[in-house]
N, C-alpha and C positions, 0 to 999 in steps of 0.2 A: 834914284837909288834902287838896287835890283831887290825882291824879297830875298828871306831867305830858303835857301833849295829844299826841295824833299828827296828823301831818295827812300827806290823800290829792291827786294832783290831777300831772295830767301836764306837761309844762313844755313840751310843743308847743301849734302856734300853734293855736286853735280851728277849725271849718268857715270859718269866716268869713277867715282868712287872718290876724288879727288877732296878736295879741304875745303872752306869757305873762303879760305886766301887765295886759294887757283883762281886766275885771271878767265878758266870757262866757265864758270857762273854769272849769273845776268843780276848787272847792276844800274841800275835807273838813276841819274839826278836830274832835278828840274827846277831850273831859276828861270825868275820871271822878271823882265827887266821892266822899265818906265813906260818900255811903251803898249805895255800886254801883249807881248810876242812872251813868247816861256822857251829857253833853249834847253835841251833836251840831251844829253849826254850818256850814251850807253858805253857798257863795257862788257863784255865776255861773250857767250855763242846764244844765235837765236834761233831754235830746232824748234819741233814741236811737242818736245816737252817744257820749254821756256816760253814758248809763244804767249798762253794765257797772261802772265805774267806780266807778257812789254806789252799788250794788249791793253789789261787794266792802269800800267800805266801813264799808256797813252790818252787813254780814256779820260783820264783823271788832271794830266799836263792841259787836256784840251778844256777841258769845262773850266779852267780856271781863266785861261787867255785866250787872246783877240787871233793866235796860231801860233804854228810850232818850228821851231827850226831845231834839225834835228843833229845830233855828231852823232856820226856812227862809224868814225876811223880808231876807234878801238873795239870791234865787234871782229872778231876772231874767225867767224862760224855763221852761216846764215843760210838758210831752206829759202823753199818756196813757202812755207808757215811763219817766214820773216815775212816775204812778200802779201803773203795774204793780209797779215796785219796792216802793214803800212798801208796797203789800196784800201780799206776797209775805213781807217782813222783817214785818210786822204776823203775816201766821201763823204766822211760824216762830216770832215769840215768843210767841205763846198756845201753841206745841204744847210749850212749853218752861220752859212757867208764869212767864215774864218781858213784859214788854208796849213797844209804842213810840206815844209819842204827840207828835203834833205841838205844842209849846207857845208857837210864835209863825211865821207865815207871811205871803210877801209877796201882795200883791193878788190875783196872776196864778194860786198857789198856794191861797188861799182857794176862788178860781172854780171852779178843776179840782175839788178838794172836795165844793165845793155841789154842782155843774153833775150830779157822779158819785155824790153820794148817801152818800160813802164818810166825811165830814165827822166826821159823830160816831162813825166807827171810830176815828179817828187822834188825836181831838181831847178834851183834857179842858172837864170844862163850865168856860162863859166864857173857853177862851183866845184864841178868834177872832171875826171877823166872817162867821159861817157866815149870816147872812140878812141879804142886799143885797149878797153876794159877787159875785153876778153880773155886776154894773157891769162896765165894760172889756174887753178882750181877755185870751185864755188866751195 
């Protein structure tokens, strides 16, 4: 049986001036299933004014489990201050002998991936569209 989730994510209104119902605000849940993997589900943009944020809690998904598998096909919005994050919780789990992998991402997410080479760090084989990512806007 999976625990139950926690979720991250501030209840002010985004850069954009927007509500705490607008889908670009960053919302964290993380359930941990049976086998100490903890899945990881985000929602809304991850800039670097949100980065701190998916940061701590990644931070926090990880010290709890054995690693992380992440959704990130409702992330709207993503920097290189996504990326930093992600290679950053990526080492800390190899330094820790746990791992985090990306196992479903939205378009904009794939790109940054490709675009940065980092694709098959994060990703297990066949979970994404790592060739032909490129398509569209980051």
């Amino acid at each position: 049986m999976a625990s139950p989730s926690s979720s991250y994510g501030d209840q002010a209104p985004d850069r954009h001036g927007s509500s705490p119902a607008c889908d670009s605000r960053l919302a964290v849940t993380v359930t941990t299933g049976e086998s100490g993997r903890s899945r990881v589900v985000v929602v809304g943009e991850i800039d670097l004014e949100e980065a701190p944020a998916f940061r701590v809690a990644l931070d926090s998904a990880l010290g709890a489990a054995t690693g992380l598998d992440l959704d990130l096909t409702r992330v709207s919005f993503c920097d290189c201050s996504c990326l930093r994050v992600l290679m950053e919780v990526h080492c800390a789990a190899l330094a820790s002998g746990r791992t985090v992998a990306v196992s479903d991402a939205s378009r904009c997410v794939w790109r940054l991936l490709d675009l940065t080479g980092t694709g098959e760090l994060l990703t297990v084989a066949g979970s994404g569209p790592l060739t032909g990512a490129g398509e569209g806007g980051v």
